[in-house]
N, CA, C and O atoms as a GROMACS GRO file, in nm:
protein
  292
    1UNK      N    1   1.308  -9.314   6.371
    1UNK     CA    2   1.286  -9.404   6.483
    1UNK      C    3   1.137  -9.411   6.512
    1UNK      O    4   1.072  -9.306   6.513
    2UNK      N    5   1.087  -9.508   6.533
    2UNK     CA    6   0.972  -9.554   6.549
    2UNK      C    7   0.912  -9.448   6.730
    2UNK      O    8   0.985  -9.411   6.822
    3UNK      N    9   0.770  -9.433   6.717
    3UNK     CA   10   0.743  -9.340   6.806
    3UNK      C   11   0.669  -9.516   6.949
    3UNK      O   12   0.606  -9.621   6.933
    4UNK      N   13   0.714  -9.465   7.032
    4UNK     CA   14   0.710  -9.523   7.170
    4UNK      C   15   0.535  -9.507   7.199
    4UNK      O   16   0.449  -9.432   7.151
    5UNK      N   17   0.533  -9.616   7.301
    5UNK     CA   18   0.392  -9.580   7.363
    5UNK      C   19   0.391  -9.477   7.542
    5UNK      O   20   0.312  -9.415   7.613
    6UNK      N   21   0.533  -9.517   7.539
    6UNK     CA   22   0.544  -9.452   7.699
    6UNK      C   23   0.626  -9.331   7.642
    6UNK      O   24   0.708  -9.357   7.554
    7UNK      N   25   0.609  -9.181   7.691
    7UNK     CA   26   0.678  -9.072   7.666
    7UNK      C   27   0.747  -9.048   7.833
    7UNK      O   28   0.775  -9.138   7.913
    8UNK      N   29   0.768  -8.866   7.857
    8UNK     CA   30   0.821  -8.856   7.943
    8UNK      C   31   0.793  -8.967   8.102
    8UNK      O   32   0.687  -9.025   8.125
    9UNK      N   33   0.880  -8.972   8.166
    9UNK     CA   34   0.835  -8.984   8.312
    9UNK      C   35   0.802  -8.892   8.429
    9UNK      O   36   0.911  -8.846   8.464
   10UNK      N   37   0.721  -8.851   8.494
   10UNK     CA   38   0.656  -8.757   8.604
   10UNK      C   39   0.690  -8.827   8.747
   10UNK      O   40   0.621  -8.910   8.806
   11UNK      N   41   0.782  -8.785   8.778
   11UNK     CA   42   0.827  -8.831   8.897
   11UNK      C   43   0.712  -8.784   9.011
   11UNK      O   44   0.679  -8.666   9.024
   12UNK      N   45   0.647  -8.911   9.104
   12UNK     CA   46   0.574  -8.862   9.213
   12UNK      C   47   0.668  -8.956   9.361
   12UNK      O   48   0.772  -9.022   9.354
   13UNK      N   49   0.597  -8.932   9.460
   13UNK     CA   50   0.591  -8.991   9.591
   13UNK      C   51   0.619  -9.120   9.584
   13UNK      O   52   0.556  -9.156   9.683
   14UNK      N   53   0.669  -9.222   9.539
   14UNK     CA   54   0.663  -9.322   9.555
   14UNK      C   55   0.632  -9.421   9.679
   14UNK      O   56   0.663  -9.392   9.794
   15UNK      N   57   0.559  -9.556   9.640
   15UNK     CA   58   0.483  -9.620   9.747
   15UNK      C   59   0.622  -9.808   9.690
   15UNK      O   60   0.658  -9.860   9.584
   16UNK      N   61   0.650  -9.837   9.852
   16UNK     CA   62   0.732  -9.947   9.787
   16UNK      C   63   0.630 -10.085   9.774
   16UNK      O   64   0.544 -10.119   9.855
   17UNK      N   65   0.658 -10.139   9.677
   17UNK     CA   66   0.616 -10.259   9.612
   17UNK      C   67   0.706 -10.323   9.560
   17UNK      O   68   0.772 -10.286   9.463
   18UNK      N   69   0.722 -10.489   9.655
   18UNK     CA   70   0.842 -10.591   9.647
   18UNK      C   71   0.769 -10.683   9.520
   18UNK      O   72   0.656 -10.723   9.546
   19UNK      N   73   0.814 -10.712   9.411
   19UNK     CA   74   0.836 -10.799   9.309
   19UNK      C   75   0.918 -10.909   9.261
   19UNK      O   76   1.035 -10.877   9.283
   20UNK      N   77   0.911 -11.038   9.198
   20UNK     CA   78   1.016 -11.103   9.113
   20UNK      C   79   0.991 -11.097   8.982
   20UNK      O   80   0.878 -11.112   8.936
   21UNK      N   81   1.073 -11.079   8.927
   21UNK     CA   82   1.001 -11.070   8.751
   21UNK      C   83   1.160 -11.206   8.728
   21UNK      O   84   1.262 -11.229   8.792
   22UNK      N   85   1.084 -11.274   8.576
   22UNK     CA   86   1.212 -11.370   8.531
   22UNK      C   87   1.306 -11.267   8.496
   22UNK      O   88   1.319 -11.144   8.504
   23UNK      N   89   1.355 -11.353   8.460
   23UNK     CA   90   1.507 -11.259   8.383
   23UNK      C   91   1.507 -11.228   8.280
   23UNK      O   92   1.568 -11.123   8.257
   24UNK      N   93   1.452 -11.287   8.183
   24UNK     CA   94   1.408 -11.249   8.052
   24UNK      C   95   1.300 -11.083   8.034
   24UNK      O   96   1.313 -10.990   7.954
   25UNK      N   97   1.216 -11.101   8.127
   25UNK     CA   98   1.124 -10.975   8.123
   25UNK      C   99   1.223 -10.842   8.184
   25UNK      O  100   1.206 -10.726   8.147
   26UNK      N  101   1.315 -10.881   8.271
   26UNK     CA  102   1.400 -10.812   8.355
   26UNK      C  103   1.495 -10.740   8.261
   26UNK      O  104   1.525 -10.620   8.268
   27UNK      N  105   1.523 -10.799   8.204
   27UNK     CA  106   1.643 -10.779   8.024
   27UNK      C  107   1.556 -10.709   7.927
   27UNK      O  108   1.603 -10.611   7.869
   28UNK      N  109   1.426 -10.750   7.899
   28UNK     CA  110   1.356 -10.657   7.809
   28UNK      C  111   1.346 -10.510   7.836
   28UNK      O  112   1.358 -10.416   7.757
   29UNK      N  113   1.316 -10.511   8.005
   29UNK     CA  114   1.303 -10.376   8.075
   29UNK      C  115   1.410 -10.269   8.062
   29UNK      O  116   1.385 -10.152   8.036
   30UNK      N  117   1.565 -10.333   8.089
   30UNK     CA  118   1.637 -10.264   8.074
   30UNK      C  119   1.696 -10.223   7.927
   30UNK      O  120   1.780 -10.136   7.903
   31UNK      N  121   1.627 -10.311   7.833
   31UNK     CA  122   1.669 -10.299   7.676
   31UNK      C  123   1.550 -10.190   7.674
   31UNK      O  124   1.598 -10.078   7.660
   32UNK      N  125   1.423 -10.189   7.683
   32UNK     CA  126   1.356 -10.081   7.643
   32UNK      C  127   1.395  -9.977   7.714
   32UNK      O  128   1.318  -9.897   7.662
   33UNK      N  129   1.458  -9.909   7.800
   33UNK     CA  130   1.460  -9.799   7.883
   33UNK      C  131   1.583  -9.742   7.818
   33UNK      O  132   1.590  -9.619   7.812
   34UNK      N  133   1.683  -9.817   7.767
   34UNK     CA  134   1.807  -9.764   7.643
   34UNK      C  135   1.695  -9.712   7.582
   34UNK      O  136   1.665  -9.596   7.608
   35UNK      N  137   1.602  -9.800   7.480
   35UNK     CA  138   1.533  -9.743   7.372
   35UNK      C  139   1.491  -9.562   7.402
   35UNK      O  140   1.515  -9.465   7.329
   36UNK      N  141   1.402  -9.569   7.577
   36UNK     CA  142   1.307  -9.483   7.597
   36UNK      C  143   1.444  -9.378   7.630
   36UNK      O  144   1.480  -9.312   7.532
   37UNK      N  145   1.484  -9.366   7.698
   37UNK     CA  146   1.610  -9.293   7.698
   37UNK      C  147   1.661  -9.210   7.584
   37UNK      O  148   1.709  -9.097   7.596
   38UNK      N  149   1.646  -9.280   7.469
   38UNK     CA  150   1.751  -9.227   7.356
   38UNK      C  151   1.676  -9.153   7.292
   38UNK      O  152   1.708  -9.048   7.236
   39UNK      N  153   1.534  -9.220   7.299
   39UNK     CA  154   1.366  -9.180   7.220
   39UNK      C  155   1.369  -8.984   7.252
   39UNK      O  156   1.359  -8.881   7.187
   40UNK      N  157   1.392  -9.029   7.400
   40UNK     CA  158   1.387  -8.888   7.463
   40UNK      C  159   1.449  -8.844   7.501
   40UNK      O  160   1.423  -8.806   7.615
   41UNK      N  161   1.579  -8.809   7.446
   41UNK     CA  162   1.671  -8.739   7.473
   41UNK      C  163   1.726  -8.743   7.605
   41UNK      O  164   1.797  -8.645   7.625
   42UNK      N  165   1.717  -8.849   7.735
   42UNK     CA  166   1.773  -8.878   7.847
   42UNK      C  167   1.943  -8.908   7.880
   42UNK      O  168   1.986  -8.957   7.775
   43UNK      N  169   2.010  -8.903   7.941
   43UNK     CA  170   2.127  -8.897   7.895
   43UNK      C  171   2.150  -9.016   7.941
   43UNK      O  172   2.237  -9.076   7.878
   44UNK      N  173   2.077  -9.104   8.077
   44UNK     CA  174   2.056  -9.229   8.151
   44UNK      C  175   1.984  -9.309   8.112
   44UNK      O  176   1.882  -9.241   8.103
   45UNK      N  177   1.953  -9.423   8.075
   45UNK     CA  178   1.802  -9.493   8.112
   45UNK      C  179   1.740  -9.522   8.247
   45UNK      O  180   1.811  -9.543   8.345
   46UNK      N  181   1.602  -9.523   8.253
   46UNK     CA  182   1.572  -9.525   8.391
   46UNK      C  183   1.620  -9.673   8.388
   46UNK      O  184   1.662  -9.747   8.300
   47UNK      N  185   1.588  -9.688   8.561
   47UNK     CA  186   1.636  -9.821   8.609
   47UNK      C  187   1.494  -9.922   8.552
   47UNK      O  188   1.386  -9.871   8.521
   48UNK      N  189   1.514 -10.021   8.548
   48UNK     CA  190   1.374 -10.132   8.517
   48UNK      C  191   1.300 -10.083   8.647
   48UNK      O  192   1.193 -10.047   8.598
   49UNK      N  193   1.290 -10.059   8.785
   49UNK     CA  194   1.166 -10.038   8.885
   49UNK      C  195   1.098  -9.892   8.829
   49UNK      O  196   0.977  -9.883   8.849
   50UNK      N  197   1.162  -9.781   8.761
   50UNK     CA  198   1.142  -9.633   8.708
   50UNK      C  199   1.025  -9.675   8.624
   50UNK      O  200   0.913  -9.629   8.644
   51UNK      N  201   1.052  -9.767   8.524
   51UNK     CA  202   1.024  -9.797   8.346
   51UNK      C  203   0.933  -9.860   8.382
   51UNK      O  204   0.830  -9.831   8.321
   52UNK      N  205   0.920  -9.952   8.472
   52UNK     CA  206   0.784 -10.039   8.472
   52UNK      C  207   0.658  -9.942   8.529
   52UNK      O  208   0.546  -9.940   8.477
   53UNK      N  209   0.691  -9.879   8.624
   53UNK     CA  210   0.601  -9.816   8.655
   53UNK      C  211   0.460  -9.713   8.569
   53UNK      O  212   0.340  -9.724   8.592
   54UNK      N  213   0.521  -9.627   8.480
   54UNK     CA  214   0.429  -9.592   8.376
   54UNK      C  215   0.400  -9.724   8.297
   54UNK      O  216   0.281  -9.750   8.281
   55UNK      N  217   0.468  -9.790   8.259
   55UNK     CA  218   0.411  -9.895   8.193
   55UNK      C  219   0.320  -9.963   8.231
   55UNK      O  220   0.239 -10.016   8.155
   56UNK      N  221   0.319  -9.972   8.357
   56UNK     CA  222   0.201 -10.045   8.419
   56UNK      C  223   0.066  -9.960   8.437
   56UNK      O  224  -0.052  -9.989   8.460
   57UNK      N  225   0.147  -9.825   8.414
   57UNK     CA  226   0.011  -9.721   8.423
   57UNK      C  227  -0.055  -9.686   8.297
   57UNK      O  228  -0.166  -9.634   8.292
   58UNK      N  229   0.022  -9.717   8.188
   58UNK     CA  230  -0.004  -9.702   8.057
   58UNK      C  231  -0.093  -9.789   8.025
   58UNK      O  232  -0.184  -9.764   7.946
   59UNK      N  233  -0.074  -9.939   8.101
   59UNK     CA  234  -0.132 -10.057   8.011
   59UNK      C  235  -0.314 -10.025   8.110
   59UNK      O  236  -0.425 -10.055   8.066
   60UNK      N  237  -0.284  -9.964   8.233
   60UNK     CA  238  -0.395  -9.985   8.302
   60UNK      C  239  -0.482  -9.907   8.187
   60UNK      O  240  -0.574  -9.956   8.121
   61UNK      N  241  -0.418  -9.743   8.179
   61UNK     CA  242  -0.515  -9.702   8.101
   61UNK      C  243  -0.587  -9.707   7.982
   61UNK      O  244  -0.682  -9.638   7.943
   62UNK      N  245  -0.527  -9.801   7.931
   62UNK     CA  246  -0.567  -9.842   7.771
   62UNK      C  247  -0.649 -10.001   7.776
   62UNK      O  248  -0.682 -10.064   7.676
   63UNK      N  249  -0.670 -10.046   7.918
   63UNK     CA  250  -0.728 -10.170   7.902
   63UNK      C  251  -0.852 -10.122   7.928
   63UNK      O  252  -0.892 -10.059   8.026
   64UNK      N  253  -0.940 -10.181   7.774
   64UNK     CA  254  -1.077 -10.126   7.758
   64UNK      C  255  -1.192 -10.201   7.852
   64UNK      O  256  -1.303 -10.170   7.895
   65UNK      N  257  -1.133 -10.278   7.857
   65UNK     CA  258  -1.206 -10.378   7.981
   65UNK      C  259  -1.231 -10.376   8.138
   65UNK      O  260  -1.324 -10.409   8.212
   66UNK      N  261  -1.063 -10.300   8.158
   66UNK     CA  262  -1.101 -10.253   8.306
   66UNK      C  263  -1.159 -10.119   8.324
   66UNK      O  264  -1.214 -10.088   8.430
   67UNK      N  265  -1.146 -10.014   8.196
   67UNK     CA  266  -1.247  -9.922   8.212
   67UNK      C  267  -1.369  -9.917   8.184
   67UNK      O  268  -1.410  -9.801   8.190
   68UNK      N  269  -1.444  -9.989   8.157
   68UNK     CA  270  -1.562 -10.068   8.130
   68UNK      C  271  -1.644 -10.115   8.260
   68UNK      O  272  -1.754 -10.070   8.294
   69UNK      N  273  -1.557 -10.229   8.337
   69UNK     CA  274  -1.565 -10.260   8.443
   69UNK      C  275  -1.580 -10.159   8.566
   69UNK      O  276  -1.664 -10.179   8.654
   70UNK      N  277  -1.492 -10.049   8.566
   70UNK     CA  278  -1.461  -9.947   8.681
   70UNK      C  279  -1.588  -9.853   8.654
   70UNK      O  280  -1.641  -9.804   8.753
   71UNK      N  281  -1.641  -9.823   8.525
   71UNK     CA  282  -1.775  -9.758   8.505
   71UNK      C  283  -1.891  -9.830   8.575
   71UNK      O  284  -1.972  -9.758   8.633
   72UNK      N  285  -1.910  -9.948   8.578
   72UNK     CA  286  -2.025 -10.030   8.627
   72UNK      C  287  -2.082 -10.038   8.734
   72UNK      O  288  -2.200 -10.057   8.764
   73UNK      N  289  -1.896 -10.007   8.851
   73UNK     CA  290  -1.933 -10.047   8.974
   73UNK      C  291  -1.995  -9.924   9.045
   73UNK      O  292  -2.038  -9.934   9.160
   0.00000   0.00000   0.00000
């Protein structure tokens, strides 16, 4: 099986943030979280609000641009 870009999840404090995503991105979320689930031995998949969250923290940290930017200021 192909190796993932998101590994475990680190559960913190959570802060609420209201969203709409289409339905299509909504369906990908819950198809990758089977994937991440199975990847890692989870017996659940997280819910799509769980899964997006590192993902969104994943993509922050790998965008070479906004760390580029965040050095400048």
């Amino acid at each position: 099986m192909s190796k993932l870009r998101l590994g475990p999840i680190v559960d913190e404090k959570p802060v609420k943030l209201m969203i709409e995503l289409p339905g299509s991105l909504h369906r990908e979320l819950v198809e990758y979280a089977a994937v991440h689930a199975r990847t890692n031995g989870l017996s659940e998949p997280l819910t799509p609000e769980r899964i997006a969250v590192p993902m969104i923290e994943r993509f922050i940290a790998t965008d070479r641009g906004f760390a580029a930017a965040r050095r400048q200021r």
